[in-house]
ChimeraX commands (.cxc) that place a marker at each C-alpha (Angstrom):
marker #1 position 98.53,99.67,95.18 radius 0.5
marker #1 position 95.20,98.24,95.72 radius 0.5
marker #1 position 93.78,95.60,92.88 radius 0.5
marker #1 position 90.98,97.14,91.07 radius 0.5
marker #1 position 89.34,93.84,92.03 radius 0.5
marker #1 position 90.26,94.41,95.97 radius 0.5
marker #1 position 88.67,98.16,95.87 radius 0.5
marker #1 position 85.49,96.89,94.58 radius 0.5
marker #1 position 85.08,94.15,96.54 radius 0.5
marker #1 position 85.85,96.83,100.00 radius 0.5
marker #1 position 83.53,99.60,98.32 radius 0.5
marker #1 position 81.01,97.47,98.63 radius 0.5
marker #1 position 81.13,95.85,101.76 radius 0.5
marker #1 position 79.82,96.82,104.73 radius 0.5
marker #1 position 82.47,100.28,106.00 radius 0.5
marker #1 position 84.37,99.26,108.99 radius 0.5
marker #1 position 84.94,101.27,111.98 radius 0.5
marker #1 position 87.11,104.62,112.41 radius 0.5
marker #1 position 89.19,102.76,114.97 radius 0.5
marker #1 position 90.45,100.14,112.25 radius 0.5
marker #1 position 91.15,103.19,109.66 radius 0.5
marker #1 position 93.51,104.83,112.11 radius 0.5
marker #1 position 94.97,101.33,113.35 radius 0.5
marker #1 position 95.70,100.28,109.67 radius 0.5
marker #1 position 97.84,103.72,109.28 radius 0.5
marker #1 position 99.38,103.18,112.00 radius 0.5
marker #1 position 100.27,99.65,111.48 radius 0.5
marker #1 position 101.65,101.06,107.92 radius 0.5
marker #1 position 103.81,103.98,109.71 radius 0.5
marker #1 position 105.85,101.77,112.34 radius 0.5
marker #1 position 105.99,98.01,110.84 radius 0.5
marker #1 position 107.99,97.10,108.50 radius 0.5
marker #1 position 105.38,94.26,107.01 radius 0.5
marker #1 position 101.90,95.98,107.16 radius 0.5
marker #1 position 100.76,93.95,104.07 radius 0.5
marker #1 position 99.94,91.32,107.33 radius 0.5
marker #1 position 97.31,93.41,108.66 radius 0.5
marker #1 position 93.82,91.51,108.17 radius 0.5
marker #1 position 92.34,94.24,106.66 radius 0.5
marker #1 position 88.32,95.65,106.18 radius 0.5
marker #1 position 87.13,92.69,104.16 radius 0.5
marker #1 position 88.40,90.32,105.81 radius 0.5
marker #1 position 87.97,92.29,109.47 radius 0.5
marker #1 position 84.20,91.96,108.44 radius 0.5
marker #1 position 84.09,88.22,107.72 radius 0.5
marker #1 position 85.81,87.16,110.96 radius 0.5
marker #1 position 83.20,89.81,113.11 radius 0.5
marker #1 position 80.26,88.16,110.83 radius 0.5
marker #1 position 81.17,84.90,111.31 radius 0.5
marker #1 position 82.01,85.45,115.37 radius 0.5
marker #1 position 78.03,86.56,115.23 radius 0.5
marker #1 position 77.19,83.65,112.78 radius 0.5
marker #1 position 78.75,80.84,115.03 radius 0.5
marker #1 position 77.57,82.72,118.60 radius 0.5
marker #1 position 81.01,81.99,119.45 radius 0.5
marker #1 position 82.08,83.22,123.16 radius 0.5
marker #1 position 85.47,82.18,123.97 radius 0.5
marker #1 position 87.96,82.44,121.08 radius 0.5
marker #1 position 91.75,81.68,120.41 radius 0.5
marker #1 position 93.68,83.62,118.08 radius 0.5
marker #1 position 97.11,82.90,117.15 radius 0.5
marker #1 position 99.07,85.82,115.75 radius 0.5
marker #1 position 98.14,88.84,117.00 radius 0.5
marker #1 position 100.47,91.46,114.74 radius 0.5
marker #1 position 98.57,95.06,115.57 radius 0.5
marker #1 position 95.32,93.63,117.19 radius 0.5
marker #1 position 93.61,94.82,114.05 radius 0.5
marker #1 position 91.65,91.10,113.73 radius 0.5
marker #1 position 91.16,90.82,117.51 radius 0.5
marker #1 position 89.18,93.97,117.46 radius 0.5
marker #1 position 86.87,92.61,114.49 radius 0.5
marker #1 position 86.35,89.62,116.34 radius 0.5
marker #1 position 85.59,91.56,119.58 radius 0.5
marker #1 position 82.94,93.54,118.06 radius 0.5
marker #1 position 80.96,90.29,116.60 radius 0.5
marker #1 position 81.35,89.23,120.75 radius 0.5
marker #1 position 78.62,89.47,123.59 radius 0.5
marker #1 position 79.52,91.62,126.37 radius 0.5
marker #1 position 80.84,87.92,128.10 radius 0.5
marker #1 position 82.92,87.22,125.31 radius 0.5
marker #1 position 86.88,86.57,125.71 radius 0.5
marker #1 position 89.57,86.11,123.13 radius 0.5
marker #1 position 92.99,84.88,124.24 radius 0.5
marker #1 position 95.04,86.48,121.95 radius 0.5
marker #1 position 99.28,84.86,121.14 radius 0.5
marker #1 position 102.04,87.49,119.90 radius 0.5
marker #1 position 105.33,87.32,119.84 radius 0.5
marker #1 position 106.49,90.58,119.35 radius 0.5
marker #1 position 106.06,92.79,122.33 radius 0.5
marker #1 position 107.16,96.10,120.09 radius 0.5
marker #1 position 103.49,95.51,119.47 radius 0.5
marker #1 position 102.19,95.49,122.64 radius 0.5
marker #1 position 101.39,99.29,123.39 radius 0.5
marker #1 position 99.87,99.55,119.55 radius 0.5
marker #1 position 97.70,96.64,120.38 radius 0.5
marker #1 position 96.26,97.92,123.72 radius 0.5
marker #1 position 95.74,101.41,122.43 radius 0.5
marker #1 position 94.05,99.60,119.12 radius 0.5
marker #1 position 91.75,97.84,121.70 radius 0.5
marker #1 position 91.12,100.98,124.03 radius 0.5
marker #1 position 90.32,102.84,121.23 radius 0.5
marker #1 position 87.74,100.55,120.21 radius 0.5
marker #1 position 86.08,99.97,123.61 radius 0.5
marker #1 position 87.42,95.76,123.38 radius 0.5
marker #1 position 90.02,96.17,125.82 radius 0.5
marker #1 position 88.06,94.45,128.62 radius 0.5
marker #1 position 87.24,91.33,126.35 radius 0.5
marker #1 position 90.71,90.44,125.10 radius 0.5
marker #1 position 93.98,88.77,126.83 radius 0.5
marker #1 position 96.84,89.15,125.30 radius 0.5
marker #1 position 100.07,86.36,125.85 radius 0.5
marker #1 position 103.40,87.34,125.10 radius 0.5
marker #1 position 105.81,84.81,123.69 radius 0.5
marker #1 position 106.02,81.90,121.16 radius 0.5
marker #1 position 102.76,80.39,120.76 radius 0.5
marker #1 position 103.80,76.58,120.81 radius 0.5
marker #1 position 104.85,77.63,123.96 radius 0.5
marker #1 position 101.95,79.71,125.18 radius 0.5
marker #1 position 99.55,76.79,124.16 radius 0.5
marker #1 position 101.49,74.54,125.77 radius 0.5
marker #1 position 100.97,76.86,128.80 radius 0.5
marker #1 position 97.12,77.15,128.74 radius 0.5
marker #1 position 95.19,74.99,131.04 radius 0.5
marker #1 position 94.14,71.67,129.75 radius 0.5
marker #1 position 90.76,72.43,130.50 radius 0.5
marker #1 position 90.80,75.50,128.49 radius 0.5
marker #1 position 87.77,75.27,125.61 radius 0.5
marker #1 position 86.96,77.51,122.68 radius 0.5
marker #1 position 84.20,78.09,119.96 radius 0.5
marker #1 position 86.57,79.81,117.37 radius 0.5
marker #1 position 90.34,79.65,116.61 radius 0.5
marker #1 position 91.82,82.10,114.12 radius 0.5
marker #1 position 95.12,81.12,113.09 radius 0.5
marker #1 position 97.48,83.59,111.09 radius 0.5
marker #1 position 101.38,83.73,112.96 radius 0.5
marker #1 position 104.69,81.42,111.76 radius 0.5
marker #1 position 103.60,79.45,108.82 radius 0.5
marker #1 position 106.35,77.07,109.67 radius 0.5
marker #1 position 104.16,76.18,112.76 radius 0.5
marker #1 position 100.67,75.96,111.17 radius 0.5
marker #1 position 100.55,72.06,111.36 radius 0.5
marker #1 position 101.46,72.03,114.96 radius 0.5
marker #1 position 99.24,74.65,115.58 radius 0.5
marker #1 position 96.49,72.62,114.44 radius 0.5
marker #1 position 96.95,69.29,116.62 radius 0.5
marker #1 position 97.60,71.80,119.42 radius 0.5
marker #1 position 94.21,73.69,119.14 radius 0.5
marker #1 position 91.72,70.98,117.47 radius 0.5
marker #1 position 91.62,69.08,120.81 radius 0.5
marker #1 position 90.87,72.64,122.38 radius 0.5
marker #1 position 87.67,72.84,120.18 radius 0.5
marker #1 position 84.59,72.42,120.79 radius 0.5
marker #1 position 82.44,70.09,118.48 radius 0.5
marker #1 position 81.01,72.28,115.95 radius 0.5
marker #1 position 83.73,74.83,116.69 radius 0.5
marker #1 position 85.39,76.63,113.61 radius 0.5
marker #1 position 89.26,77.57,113.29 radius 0.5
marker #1 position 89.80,80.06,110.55 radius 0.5
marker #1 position 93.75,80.04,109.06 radius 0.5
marker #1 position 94.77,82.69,107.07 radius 0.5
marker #1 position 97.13,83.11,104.53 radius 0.5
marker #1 position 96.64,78.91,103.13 radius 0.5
marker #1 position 97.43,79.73,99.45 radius 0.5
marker #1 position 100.78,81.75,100.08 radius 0.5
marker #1 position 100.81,83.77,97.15 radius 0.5
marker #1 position 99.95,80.53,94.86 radius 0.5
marker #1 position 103.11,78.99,95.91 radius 0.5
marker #1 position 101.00,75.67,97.47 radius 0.5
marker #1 position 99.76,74.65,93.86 radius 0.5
marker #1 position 102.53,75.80,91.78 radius 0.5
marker #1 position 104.19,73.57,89.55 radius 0.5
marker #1 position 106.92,72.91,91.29 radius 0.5
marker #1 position 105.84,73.46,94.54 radius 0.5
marker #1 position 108.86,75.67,96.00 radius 0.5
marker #1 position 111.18,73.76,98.84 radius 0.5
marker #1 position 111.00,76.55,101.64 radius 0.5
marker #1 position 110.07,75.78,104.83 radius 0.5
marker #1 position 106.97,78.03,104.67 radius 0.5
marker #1 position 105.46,76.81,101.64 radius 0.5
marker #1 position 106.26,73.15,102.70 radius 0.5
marker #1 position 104.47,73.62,105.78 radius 0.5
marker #1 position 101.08,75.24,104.54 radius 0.5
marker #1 position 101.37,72.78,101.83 radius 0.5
marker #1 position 101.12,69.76,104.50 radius 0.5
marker #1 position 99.10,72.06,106.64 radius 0.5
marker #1 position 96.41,71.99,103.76 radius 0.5
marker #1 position 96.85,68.32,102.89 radius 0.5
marker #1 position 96.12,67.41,106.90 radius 0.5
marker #1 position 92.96,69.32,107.18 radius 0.5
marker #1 position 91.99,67.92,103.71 radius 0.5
marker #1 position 92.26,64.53,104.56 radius 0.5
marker #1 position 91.19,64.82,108.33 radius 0.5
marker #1 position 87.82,63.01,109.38 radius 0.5
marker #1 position 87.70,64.92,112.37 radius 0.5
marker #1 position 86.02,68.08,110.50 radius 0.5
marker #1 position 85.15,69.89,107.25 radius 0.5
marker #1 position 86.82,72.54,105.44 radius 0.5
marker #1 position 86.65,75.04,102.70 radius 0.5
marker #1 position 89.25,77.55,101.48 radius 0.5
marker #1 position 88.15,80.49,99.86 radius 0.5
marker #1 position 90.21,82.59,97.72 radius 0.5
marker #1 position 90.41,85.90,99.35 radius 0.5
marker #1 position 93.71,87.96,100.22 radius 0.5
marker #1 position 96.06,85.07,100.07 radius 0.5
marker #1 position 93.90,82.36,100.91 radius 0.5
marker #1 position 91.55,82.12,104.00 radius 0.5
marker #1 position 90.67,78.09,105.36 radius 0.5
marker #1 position 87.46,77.10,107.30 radius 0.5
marker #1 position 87.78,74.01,109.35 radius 0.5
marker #1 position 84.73,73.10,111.23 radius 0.5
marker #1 position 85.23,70.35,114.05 radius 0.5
marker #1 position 82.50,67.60,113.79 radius 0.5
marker link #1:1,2 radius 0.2
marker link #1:2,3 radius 0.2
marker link #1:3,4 radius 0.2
marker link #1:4,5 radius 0.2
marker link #1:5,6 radius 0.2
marker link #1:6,7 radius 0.2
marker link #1:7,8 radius 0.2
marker link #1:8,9 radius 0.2
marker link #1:9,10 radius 0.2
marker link #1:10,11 radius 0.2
marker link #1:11,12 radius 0.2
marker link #1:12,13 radius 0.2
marker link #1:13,14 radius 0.2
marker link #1:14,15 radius 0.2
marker link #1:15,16 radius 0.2
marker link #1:16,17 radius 0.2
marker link #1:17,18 radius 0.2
marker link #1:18,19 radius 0.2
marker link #1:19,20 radius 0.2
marker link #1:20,21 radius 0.2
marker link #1:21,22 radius 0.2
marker link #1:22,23 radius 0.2
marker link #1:23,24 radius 0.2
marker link #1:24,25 radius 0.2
marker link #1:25,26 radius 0.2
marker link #1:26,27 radius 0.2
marker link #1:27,28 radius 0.2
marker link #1:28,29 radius 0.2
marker link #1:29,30 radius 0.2
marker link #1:30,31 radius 0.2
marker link #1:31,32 radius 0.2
marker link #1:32,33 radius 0.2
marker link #1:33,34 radius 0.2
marker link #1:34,35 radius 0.2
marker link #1:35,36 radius 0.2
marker link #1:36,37 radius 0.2
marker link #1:37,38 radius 0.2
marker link #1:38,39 radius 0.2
marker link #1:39,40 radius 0.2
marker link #1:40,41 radius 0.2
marker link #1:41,42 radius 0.2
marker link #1:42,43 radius 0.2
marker link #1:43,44 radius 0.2
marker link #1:44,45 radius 0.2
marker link #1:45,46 radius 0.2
marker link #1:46,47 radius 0.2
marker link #1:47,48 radius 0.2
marker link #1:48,49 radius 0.2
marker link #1:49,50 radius 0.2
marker link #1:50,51 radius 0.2
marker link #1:51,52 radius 0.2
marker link #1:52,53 radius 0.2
marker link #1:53,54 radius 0.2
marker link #1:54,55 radius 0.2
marker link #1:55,56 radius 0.2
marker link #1:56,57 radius 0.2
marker link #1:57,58 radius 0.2
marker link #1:58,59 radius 0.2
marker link #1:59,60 radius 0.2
marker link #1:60,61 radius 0.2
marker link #1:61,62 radius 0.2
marker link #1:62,63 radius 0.2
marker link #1:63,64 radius 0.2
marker link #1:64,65 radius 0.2
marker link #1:65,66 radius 0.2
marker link #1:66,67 radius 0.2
marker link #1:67,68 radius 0.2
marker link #1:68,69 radius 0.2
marker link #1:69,70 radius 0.2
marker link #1:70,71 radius 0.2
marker link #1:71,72 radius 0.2
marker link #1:72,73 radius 0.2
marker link #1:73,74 radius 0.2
marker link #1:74,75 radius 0.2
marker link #1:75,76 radius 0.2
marker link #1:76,77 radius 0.2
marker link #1:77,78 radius 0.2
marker link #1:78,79 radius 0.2
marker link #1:79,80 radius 0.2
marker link #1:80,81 radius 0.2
marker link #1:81,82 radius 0.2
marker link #1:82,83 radius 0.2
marker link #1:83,84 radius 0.2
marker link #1:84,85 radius 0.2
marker link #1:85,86 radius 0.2
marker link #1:86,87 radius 0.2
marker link #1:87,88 radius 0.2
marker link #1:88,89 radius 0.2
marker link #1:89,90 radius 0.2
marker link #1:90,91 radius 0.2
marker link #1:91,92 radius 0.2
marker link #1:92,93 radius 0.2
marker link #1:93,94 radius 0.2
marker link #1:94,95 radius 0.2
marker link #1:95,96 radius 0.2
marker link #1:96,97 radius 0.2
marker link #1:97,98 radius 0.2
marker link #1:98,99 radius 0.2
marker link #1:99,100 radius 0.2
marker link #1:100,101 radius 0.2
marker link #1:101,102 radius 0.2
marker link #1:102,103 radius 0.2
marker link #1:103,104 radius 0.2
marker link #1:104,105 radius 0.2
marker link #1:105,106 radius 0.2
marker link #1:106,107 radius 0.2
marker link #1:107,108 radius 0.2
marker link #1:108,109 radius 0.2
marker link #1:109,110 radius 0.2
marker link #1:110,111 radius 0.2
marker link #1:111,112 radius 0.2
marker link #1:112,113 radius 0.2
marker link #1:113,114 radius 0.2
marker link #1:114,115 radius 0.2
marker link #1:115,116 radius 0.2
marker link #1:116,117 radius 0.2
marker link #1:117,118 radius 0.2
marker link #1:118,119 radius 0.2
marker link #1:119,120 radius 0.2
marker link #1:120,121 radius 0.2
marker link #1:121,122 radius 0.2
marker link #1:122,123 radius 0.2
marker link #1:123,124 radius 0.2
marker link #1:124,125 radius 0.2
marker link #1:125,126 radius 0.2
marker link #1:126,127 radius 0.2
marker link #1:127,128 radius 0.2
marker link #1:128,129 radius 0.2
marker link #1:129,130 radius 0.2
marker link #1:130,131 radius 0.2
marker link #1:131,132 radius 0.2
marker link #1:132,133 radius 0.2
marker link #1:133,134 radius 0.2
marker link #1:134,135 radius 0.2
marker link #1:135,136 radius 0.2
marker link #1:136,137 radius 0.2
marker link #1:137,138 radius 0.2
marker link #1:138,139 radius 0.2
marker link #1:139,140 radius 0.2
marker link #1:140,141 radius 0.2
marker link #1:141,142 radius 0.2
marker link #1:142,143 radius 0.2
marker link #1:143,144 radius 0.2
marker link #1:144,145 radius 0.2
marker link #1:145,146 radius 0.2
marker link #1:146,147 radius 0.2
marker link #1:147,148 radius 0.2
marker link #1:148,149 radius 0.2
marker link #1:149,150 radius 0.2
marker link #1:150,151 radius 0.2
marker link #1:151,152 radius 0.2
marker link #1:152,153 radius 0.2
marker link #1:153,154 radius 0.2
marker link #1:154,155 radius 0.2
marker link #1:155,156 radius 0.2
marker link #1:156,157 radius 0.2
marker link #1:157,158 radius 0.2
marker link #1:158,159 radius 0.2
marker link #1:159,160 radius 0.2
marker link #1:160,161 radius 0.2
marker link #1:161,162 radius 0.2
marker link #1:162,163 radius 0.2
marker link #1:163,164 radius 0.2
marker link #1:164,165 radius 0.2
marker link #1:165,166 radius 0.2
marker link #1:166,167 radius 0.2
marker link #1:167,168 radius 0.2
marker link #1:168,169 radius 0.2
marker link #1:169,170 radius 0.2
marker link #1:170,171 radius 0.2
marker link #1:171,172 radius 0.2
marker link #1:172,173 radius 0.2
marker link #1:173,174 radius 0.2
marker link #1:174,175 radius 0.2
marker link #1:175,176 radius 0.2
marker link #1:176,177 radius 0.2
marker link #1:177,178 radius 0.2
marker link #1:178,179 radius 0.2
marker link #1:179,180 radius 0.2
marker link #1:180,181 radius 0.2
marker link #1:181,182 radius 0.2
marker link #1:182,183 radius 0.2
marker link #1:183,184 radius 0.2
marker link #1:184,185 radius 0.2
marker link #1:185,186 radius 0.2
marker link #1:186,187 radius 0.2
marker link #1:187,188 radius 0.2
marker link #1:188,189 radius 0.2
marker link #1:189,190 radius 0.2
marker link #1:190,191 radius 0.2
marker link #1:191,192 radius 0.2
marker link #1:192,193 radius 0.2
marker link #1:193,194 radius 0.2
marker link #1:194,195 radius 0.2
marker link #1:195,196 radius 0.2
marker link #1:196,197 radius 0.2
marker link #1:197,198 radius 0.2
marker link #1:198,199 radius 0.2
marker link #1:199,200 radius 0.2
marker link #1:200,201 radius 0.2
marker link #1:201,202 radius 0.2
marker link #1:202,203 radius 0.2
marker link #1:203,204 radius 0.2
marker link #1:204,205 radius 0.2
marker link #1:205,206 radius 0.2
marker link #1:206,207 radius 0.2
marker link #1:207,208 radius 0.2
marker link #1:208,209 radius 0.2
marker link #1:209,210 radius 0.2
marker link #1:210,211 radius 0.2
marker link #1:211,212 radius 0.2
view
């Protein structure tokens, strides 16, 4: 059930594309997790900030139904790439149809496997204006020494999902893995000279980290 708050807030924002109304009912028909699915709000703030930064080559981590790879696609030139890291290839034909569908086939790559590995994989000198990071969030610190000396200065990673349900600031913080991760995940980019960062409070929590 949508938050009273959460309807508002999509009413009036700007009406996403057709494409990402069918993709979100299918990504609610044949996962079992849909509630991972970026959604229109924040599908619009990754496109407007794609345009914002003039980013060209981008790196997102977590793929799930290609639903935030097709926002960022559409704030792209007609030279723009995104390298795009999933693990499950269930989603593979969803993802490419997703991506037909919206005409943003031709500007996204998609690598199979876990993304650790996959990064590992990429050539050194591989570069990128953006990052979006939203996959295991038992990984998210390594994620970020693996990709912040893969962006450029002035470059902006985006990590979703840094307030886990309030779990980071409760009192006691809870032991799991997940929670202790974002929690030290949080705490690095906090406390790291190397950039900048905000988080703002939408969906479950949504960081910007902007390399200096």
């Amino acid at each position: 059930m949508e938050a009273p708050l959460d309807k508002y807030i999509r009413e009036h924002s700007t009406p996403v594309p057709e494409v990402l109304a069918w993709l979100e009912k299918q990504t609610n028909i044949h996962t079992n997790y849909p509630r991972m699915l970026s959604g229109a709000v924040q599908g619009n703030l990754l496109k407007m900030l794609v345009e914002l930064s003039g980013a060209r080559r981008i790196l997102e981590i977590g793929a799930f139904t290609g639903y935030s790879s097709i926002c960022m696609a559409l704030g792209l030139g007609p030279q723009g790439h995104i390298d795009t890291l999933e693990i499950n290839d269930e989603l593979e034909p969803l993802m490419r149809e997703a991506w037909e569908r919206a005409g943003v086939s031709h500007l996204i790559e998609l690598h199979l496997g876990p993304a650790l590995e996959t990064l590992n994989a990429l050539p050194p000198a591989e570069s990128y204006d953006m990052v979006f990071i939203d996959a295991n969030k038992r990984e998210y610190p390594m994620y970020y020494e693996a990709v912040l000396p893969r962006l450029k200065t002035g470059g902006l990673i985006v990590a979703d999902d840094t307030l886990w349900d309030g779990k980071v600031y409760a009192q006691p913080v809870p032991s799991d893995s997940q929670t202790s991760a974002l929690v030290r995940f949080n705490e690095t980019v906090a406390s790291d000279p190397r950039v900048e960062t905000v988080i703002l409070p939408l969906r479950d929590g949504l960081t910007l980290i902007r390399k200096r």
